[in-house]
C-alpha positions as CSV (number, residue, x, y, z in Angstrom):
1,X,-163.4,114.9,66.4
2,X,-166.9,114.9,67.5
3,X,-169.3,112.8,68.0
4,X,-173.7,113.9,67.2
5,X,-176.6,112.0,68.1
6,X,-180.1,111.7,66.2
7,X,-183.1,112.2,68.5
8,X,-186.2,112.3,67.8
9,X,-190.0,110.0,67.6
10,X,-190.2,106.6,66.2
11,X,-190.5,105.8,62.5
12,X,-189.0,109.7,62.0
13,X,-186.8,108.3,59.8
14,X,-183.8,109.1,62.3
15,X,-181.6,105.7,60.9
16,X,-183.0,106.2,57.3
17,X,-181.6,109.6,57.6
18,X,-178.0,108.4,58.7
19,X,-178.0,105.5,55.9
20,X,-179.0,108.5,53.2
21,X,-176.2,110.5,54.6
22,X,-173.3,108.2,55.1
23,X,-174.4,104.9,53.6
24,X,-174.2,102.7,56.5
25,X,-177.3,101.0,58.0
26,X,-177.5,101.9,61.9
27,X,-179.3,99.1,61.9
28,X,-176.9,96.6,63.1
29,X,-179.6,93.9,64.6
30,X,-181.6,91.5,62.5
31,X,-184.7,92.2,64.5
32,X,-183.9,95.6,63.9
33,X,-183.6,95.5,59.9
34,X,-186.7,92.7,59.9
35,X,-189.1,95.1,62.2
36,X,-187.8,98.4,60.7
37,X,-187.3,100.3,64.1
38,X,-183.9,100.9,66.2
39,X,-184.0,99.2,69.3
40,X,-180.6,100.0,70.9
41,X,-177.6,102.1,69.5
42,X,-176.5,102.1,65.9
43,X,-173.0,103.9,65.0
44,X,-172.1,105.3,61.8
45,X,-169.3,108.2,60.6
46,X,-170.1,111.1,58.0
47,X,-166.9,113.1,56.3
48,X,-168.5,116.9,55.7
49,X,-167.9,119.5,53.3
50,X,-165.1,120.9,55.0
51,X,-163.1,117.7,55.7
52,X,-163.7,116.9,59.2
53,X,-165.1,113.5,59.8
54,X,-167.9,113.0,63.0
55,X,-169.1,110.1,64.4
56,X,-173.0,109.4,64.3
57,X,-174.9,108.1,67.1
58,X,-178.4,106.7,66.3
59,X,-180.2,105.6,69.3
60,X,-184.0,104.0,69.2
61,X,-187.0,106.8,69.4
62,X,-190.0,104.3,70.8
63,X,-190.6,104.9,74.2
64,X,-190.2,101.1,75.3
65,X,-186.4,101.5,74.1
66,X,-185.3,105.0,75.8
67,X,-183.4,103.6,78.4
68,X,-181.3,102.2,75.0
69,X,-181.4,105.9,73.7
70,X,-179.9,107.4,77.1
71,X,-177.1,105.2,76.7
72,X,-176.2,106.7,73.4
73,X,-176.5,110.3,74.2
74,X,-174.0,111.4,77.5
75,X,-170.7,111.3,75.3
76,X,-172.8,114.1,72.5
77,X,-171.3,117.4,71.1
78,X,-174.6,117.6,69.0
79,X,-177.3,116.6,68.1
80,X,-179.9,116.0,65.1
81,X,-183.1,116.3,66.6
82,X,-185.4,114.9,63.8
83,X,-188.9,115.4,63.4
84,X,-190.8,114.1,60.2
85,X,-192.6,116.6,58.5
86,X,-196.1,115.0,57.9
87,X,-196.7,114.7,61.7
88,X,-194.5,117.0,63.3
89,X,-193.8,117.2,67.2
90,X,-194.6,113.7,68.9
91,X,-194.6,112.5,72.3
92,X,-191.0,110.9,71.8
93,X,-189.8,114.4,70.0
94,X,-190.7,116.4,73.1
95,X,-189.3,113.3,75.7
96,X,-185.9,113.8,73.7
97,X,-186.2,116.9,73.6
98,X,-186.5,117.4,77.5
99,X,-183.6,114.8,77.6
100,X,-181.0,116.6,75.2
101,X,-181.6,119.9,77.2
102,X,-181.5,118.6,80.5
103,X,-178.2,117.3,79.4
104,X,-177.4,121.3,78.2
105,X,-176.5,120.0,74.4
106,X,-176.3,123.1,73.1
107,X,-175.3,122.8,69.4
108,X,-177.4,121.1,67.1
109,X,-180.0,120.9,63.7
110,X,-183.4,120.5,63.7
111,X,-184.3,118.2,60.2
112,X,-187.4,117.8,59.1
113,X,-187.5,114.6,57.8
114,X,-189.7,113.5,54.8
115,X,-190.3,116.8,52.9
116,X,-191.0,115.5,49.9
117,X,-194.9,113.9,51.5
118,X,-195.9,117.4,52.5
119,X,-196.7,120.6,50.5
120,X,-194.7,124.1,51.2
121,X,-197.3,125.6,53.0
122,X,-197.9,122.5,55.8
123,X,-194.1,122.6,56.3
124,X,-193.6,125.7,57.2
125,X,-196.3,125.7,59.6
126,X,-194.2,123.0,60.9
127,X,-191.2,125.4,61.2
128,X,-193.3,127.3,63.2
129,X,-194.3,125.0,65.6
130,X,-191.1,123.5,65.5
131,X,-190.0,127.5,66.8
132,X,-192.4,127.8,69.2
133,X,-191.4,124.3,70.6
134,X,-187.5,124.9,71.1
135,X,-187.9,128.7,72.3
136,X,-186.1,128.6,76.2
137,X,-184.0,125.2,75.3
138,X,-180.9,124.4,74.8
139,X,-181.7,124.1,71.2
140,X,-183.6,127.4,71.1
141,X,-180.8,128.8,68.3
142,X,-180.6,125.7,66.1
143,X,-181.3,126.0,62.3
144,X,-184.0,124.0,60.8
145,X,-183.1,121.7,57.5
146,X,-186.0,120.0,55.5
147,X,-184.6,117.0,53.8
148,X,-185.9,113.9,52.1
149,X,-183.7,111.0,52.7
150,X,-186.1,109.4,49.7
151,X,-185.2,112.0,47.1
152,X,-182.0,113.2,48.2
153,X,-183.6,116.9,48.6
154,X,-181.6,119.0,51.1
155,X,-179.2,116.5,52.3
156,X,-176.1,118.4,50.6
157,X,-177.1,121.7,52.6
158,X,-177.9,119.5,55.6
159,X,-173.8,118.8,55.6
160,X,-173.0,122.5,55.2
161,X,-175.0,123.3,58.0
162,X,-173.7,120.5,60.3
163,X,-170.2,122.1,59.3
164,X,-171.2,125.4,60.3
165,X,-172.8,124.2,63.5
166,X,-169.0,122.5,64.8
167,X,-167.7,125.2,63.8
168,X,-169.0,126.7,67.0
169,X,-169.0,123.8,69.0
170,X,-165.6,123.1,70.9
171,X,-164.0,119.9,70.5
172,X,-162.7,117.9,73.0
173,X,-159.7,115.9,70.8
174,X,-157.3,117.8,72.7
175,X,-158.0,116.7,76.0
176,X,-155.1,115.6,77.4
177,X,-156.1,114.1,81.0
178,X,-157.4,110.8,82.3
179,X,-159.1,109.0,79.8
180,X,-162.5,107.5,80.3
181,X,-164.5,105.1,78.0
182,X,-168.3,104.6,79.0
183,X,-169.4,101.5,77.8
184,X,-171.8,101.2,75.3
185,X,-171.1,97.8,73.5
186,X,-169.6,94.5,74.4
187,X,-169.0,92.0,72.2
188,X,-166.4,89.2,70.7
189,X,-164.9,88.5,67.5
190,X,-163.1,85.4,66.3
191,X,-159.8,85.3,66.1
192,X,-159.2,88.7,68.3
193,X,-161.5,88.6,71.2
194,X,-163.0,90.9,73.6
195,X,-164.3,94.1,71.8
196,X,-165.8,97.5,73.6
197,X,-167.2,100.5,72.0
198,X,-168.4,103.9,73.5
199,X,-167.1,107.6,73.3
200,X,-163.8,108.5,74.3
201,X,-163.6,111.6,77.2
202,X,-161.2,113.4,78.9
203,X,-158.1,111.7,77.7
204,X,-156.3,109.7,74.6
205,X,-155.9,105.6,74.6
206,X,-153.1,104.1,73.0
207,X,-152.0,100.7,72.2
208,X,-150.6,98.5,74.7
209,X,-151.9,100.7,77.6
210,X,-152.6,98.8,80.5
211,X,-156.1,99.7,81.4
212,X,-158.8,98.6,84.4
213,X,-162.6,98.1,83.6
214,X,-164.2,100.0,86.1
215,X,-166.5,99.8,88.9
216,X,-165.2,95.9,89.2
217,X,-161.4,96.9,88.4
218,X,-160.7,94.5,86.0
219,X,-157.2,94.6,84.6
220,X,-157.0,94.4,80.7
221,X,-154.6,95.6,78.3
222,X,-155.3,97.1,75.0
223,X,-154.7,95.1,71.8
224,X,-155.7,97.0,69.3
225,X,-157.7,100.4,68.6
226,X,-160.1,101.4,65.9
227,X,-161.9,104.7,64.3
228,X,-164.3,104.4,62.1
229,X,-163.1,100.9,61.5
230,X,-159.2,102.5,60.8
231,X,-156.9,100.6,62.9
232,X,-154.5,103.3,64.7
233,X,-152.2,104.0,67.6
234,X,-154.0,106.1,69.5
235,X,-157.6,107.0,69.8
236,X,-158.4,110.7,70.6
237,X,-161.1,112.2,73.0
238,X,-164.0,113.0,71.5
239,X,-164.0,110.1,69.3
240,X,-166.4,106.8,69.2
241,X,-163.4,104.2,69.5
242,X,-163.7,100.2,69.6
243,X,-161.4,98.7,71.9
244,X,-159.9,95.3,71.5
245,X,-159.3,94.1,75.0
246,X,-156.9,91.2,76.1
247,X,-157.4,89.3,79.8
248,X,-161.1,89.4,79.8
249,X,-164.6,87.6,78.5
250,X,-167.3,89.7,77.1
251,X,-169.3,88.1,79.8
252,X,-167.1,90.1,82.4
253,X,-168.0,92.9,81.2
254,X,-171.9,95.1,80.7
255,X,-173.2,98.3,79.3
256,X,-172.5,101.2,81.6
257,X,-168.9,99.9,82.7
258,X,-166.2,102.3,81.8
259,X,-162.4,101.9,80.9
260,X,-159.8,103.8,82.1
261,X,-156.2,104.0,83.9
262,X,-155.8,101.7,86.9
263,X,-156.0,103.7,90.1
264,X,-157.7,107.0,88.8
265,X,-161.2,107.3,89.6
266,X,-162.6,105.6,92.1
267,X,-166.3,104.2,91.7
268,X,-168.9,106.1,94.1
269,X,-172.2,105.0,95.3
270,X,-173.1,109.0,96.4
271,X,-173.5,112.0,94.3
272,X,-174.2,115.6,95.1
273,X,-176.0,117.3,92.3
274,X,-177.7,120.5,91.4
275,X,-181.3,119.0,89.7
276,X,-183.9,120.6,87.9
277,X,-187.3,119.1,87.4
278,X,-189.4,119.2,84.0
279,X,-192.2,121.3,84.3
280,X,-194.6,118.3,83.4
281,X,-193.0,116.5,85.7
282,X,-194.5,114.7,89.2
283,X,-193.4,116.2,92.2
284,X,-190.4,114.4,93.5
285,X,-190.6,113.6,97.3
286,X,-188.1,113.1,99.7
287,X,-186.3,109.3,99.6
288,X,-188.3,108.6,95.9
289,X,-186.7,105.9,94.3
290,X,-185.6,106.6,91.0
291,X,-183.5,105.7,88.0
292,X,-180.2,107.0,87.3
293,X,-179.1,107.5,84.1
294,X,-175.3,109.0,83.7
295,X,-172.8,107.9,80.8
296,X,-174.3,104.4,79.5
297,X,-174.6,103.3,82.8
298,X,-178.5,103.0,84.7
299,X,-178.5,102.3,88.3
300,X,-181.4,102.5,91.1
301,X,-180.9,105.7,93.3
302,X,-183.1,107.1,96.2
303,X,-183.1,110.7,96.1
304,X,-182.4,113.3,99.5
305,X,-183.6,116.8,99.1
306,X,-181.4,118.7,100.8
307,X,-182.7,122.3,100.9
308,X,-186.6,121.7,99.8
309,X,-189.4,119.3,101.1
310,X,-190.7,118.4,97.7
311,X,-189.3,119.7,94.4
312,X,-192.2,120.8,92.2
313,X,-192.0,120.8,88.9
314,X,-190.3,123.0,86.6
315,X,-187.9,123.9,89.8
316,X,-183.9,123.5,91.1
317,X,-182.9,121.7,94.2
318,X,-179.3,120.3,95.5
319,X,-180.0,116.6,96.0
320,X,-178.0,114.0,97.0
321,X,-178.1,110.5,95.2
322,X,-177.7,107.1,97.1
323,X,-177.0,104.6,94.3
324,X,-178.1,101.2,94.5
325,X,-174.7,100.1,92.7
326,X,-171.0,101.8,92.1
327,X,-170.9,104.0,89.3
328,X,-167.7,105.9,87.8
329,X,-168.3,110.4,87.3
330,X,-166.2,113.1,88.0
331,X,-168.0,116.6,88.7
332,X,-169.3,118.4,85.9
333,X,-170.9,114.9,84.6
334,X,-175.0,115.5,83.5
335,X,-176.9,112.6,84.4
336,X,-181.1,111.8,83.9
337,X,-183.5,111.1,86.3
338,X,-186.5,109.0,85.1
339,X,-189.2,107.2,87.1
340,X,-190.0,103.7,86.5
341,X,-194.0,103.6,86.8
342,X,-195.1,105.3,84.6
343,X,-191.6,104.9,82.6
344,X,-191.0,108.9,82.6
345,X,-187.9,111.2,82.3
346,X,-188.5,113.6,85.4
347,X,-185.5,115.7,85.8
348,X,-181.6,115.7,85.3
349,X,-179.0,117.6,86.7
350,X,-174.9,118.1,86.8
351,X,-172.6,116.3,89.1
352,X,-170.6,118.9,91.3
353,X,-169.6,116.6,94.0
354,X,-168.5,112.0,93.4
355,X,-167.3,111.4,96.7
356,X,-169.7,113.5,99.2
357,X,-170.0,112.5,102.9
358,X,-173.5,111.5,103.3
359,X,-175.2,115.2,104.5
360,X,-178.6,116.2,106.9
361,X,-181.0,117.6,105.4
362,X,-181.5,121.4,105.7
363,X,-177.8,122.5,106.8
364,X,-176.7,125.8,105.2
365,X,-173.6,124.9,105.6
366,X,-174.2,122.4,103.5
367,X,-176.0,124.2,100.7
368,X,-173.1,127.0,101.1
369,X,-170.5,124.2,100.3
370,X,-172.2,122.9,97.5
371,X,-172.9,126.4,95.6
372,X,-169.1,126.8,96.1
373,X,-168.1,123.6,94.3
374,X,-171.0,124.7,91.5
375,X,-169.0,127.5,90.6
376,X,-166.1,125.1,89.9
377,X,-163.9,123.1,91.8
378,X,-162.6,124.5,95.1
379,X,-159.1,124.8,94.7
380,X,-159.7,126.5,90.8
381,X,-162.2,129.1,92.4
382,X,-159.5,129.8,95.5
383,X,-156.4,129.8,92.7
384,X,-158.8,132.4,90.1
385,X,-159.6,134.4,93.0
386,X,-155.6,134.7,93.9
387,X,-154.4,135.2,90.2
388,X,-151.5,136.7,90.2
389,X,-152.5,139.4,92.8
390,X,-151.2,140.6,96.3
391,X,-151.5,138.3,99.2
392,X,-155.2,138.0,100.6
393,X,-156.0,137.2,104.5
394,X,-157.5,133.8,104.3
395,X,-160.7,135.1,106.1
396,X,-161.5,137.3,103.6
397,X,-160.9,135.4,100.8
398,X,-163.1,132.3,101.8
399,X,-166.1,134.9,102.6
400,X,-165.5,136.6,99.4
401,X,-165.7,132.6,98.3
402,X,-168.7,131.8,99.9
403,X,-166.3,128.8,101.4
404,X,-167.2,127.3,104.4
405,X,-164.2,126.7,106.8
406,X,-165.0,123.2,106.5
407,X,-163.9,123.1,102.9
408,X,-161.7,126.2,102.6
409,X,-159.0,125.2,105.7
410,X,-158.3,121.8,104.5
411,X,-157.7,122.8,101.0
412,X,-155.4,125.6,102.0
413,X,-153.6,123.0,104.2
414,X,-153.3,120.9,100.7
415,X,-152.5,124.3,98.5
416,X,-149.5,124.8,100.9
417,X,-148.4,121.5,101.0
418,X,-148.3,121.2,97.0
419,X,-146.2,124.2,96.6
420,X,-149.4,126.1,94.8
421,X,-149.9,128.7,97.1
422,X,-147.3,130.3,99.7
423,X,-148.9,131.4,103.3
424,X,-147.7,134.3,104.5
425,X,-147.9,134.2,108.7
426,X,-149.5,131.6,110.6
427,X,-153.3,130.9,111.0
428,X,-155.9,132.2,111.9
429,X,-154.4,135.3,111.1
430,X,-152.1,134.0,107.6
431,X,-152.5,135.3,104.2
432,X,-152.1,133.9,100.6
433,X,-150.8,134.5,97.8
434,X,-149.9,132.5,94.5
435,X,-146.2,131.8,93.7
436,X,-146.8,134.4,90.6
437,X,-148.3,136.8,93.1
438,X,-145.5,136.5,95.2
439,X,-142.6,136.8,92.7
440,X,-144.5,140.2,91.1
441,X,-144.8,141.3,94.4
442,X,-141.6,140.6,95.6
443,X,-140.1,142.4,92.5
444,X,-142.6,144.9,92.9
445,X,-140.6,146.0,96.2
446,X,-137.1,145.5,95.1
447,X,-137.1,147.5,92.1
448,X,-137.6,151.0,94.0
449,X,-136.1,149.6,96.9
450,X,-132.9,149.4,94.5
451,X,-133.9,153.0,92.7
452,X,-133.7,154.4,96.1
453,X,-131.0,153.2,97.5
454,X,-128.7,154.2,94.4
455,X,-130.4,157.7,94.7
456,X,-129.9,158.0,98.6
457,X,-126.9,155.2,99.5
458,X,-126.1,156.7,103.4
459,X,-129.9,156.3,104.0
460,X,-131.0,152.6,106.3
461,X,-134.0,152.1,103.4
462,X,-136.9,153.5,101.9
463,X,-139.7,154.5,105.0
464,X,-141.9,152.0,105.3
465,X,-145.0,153.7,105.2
466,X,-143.9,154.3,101.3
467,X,-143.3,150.8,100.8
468,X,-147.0,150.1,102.1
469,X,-148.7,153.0,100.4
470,X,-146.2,151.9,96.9
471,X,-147.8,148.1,97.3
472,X,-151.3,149.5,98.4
473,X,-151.3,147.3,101.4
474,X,-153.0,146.9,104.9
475,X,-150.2,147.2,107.5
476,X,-150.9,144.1,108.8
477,X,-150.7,142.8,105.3
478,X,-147.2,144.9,104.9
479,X,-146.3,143.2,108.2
480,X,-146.7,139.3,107.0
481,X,-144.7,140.3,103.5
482,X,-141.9,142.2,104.9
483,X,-141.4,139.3,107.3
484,X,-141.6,136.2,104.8
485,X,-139.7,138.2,102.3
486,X,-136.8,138.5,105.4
487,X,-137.1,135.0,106.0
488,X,-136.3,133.9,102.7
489,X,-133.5,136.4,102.4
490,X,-135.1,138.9,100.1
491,X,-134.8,142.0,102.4
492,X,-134.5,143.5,105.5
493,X,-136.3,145.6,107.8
494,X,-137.3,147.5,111.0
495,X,-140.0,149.5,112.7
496,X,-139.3,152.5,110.3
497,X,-137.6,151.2,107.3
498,X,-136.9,148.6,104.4
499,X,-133.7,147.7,102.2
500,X,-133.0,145.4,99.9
501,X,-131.0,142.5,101.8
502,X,-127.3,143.0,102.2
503,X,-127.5,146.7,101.7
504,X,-125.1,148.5,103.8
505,X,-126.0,152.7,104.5
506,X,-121.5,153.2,104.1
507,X,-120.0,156.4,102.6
508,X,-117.8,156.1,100.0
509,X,-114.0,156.6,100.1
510,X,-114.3,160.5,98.9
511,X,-117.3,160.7,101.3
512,X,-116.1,159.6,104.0
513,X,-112.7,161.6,104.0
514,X,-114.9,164.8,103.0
515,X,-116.8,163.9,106.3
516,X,-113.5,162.8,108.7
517,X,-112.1,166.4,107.3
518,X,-115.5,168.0,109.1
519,X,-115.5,166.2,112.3
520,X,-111.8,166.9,112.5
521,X,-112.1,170.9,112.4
522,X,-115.0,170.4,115.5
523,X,-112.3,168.6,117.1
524,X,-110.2,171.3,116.9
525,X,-112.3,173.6,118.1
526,X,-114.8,171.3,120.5
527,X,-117.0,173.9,122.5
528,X,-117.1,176.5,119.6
529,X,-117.3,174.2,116.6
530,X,-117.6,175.2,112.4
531,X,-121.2,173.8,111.5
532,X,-119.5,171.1,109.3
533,X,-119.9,171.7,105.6
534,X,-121.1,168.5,104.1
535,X,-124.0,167.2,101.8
536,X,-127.6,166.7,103.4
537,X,-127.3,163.1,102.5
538,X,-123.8,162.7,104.1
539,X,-125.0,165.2,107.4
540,X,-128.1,162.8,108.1
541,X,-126.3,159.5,107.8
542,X,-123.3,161.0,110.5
543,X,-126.6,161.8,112.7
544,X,-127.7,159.1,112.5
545,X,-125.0,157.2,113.3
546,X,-123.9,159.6,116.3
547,X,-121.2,161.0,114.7
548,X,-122.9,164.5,115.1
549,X,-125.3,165.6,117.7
550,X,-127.7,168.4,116.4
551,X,-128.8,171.2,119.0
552,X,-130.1,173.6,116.7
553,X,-130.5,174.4,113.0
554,X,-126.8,175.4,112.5
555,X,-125.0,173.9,116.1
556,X,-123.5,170.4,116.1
557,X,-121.3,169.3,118.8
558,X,-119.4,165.8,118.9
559,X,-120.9,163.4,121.1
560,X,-118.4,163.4,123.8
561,X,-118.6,167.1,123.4
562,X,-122.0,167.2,123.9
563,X,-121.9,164.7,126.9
564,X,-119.2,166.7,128.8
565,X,-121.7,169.9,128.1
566,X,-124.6,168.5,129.6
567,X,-123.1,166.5,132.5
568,X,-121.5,169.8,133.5
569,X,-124.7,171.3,133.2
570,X,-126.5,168.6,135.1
571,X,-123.7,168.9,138.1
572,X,-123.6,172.9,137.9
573,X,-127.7,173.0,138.6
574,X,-127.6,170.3,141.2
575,X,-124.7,171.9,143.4
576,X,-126.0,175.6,143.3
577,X,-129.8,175.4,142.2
578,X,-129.2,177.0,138.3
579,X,-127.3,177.6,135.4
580,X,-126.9,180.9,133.7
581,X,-125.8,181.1,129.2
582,X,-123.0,183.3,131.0
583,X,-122.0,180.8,133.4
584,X,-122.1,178.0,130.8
585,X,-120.1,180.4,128.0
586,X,-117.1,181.0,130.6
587,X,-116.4,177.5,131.8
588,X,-115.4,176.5,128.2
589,X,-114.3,179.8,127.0
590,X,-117.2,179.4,124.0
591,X,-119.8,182.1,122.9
592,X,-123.0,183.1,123.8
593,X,-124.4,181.4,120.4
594,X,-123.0,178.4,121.5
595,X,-124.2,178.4,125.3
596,X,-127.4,179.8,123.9
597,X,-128.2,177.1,121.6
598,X,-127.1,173.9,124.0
599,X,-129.5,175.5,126.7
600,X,-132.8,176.1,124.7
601,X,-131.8,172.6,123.5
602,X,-132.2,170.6,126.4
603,X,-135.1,173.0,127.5
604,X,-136.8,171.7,124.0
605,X,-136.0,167.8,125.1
606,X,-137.2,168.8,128.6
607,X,-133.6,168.1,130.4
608,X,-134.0,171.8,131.7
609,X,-136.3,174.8,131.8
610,X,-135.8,178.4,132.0
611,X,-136.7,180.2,135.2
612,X,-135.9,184.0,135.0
613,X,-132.4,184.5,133.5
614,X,-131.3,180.9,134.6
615,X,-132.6,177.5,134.2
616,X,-133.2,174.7,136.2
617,X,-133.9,171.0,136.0
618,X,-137.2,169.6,135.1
């Protein structure tokens, strides 16, 4: 569904146009039909070519009626920007013009209007200037149709093209959040009641839904929903809908109000917004009053310019807006800024923050936080920049951010509370990652943990420094992981090694007989022992649980072997000043290769040195 607006001068033939394409009179007011001009909204609904069906918008073009006209145009996906072709561009073509791309309506037609009063040659000098006119605005692309609501000529291609425009234009019927309903129309009919009218945003409406009319919060309840005058259900974003309301008076209720869901939005009297002037614009000067124009509602603002002393024309400023009276927005809402002597449209801009603290002027903190929330709303932009990747140190991320600790703490605070991001340590030195991140990550490490442990089962783990180089990690980074992932029973670890949780470094039955059969023959044999014939993997895993002691290439020695050796050696150098191989080789009737190798050991672990043919005690 989509909804397109007519814009364009007075006496353009804008509602002529609509009648001529849909044959119904936008014209809903006798003072309207009697003085041939719209002077507020008219609503009509055109089925195209293809099959869709859009709603139509016509809103007034004389000057003395565009507050009227900016009611009609927030809830647009399009727009027909009409210009008749026997006077071409008018003051009220380029105001609306200005208007639809301050509001950054990209998708649209340009119809000249009346193409049967002028000859071929004058209109396409008006295509011309028409060209010239929309080159670096939001309409700059938009195809150009001359019609003639009179004769019928081009109205048939002027449907094809409108169905070619939506077709790049994204709908918002979808939407499946918090409805919203600016108010455009308030009325009653007998026998049913309170009826309002406006375009539907964000979210569906169905019937019964208990609803709140918003800024007052007044309760209501929907009695009964209508399309295009087609009674229904539910009414879909992007739709102009009619609402029949139960519990309230017309009188309770005035253009600019908007229906919703009771308790969620609240109204705001302070807006943060990114603005841009018109180049033809006044300067705008710090604490101007001005007019406010955002969904249908208008409200009195005074304007603080928070990083210029006066915005010129034709620039960009963050502003903040102190309303006069509550409004209802949520960020990413474009608004108009008009002044109200001489009645002029001066600027507009987009809504990036509805519930700001009220700032000082000048703060670059300030101006920091706000170009972060431009980019899109905090806790998006920290979730994008996390993805699905490896943890991030929450310093760097919120200076790769731009964030401001002022916004960036709390929200990770909320993040970690809502389950949406997992910290890894505690601050200021913590890291995040995303529950995806984590759970890659996590299986990241435990598939070679596994494919190394089958491959080497008597080793503790895989060395850490492999782990960090396999996850292309900081250490301190490694360190936070390893420890969470411990923690929640994932693995374990120590200074030099990691293994998936529960693993156990234990020989097999074979193994392990293979191995007692080794140390058994040494035992045999204590001070001249077989080197033991066993597997590498086997041979390092009795190491390194002290099975063995290693003093040389091809010399082991059990441990209590290998105390007694050294003690005696210890006691032999203390009681008569040295030890000789000899003297070592007779006491336990072993061989020089033996004595040999135990000595140059501990002279290697500096226990002894040599000295001449003997050695002595460091």
């Amino acid at each position: 569904m989509y909804v397109i607006g007519t814009a364009g001068h007075v006496d353009h033939g804008k509602s002529t146009l609509v009648k001529a394409l849909t044959g119904i009179d936008p014209d809903r007011l006798a003072e309207e039909q009697r003085r041939e001009m719209t002077i507020d909204l008219g609503f009509a609904w055109l089925r195209l070519p293809s099959g869709r069906t859009v709603s139509l918008v016509d809103v007034p073009g004389h000057e003395r009626f565009i507050k009227n006209m900016l009611a009609g145009v927030g809830g647009l996906d399009a727009a027909l920007l009409i210009i008749a072709a026997d006077e071409g561009f008018m003051p009220q073509t380029t105001e609306h013009l200005a208007i639809l791309d301050l509001l950054q309506i990209q998708h649209g037609v340009v119809v000249l209007t009346k193409a049967d009063l002028v000859e071929a040659e004058w209109l396409e000098l008006v295509r011309e200037d028409v060209a010239s006119r929309l080159h670096g605005t939001s309409l700059a692309a938009a195809p150009v149709v001359a019609v003639s609501a009179r004769t019928g000529q081009g109205l048939n291609e002027l449907k094809t093209i409108i169905d070619q425009v939506l077709e790049a234009t994204p709908t918002r019927g979808d939407a499946r959040g918090v409805p919203r309903l600016p108010i455009d129309r308030t009325f009653s009919i007998e026998g049913f009641g309170t009826v309002v009218t406006g375009t539907l945003i964000d979210g569906p409406l169905t019937l019964g839904q208990e609803v709140v009319i918003l800024p007052h919060g007044l309760p209501a309840r929907i009695r009964g929903l209508q399309v295009h005058k087609q009674r229904g259900e539910m009414a879909l974003p992007g739709s102009r809908v009619a609402v029949n309301l139960a519990g309230l008076h017309p009188s309770q209720i005035r253009r600019g109000d908007v229906l919703s869901l009771p308790g969620r939005y609240q109204p705001t009297q302070m807006l943060d917004l990114r603005l841009r002037t018109l180049a033809d614009a006044p300067p705008i000067k710090q604490n101007d009053g001005l007019d406010l124009f955002v969904g249908a509602a208008e409200v009195r603002c005074r304007i603080t310019l928070l990083d210029a002393e006066v915005l010129q024309p034709g620039a960009e400023s963050w502003v903040q807006l102190r309303l006069d009276a509550p409004v209802v927005v949520t960020k990413g809402d474009r608004c108009i800024l008009r002044v109200a002597s001489p009645s002029l449209t001066v600027a507009g801009g987009q809504v990036v923050d509805p519930h700001p603290p009220r700032h000082r002027r000048f703060r670059a903190e300030v101006v920091a936080g706000l170009e972060t929330l431009a980019r899109g709303n905090p806790d998006e932009l920290l979730l994008q920049a996390l993805g699905a990747g490896p943890p991030r140190e929450v310093a760097d991320l919120l200076q790769e951010l731009g964030m401001p600790e002022s916004i960036g703490l709390p929200l990770v605070e909320d993040l970690v509370a809502q389950g949406r991001v997992q910290m890894l340590g505690s601050p200021p030195n913590a890291a995040l990652v995303s529950p995806e991140g984590w759970g890659r990550l996590t299986e990241r490490l435990a598939a070679p943990l596994r494919a190394y442990q089958r491959r080497y089962p008597l080793r503790e783990g895989m060395p850490r420094e492999e782990v960090r180089q396999r996850l292309r990690l900081t250490p301190r980074l490694l360190a936070l992981c390893l420890e969470a992932a411990q923690q929640q029973g994932l693995l374990g670890w120590n200074e030099t090694s990691v293994w998936i949780a529960g693993h156990r470094a234990e020989p097999d039955a074979t193994t392990r007989r293979s191995l007692d059969a080794a140390l058994a023959a040494m035992a045999r044999s204590p001070y001249a022992p077989p080197t033991p014939d066993l597997d590498p993997e086997l041979l390092a895993w009795a190491l390194e649980r002290g099975l063995l002691v290693r003093v040389a290439a091809d010399l082991f020695f059990l441990p209590a072997t290998y105390a007694e050796l050294v003690a005696w050696v210890r006691a032999t150098i203390i009681s008569t000043g040295s030890v000789q191989v000899s003297q070592l080789r007779d006491q336990f009737g072993t061989t020089r290769r033996y004595a040999l190798g135990l000595l140059e050991h501990l002279d290697e672990r500096r226990v002894t040195r040599r000295v001449g043919e003997g050695r002595v005690l460091v």
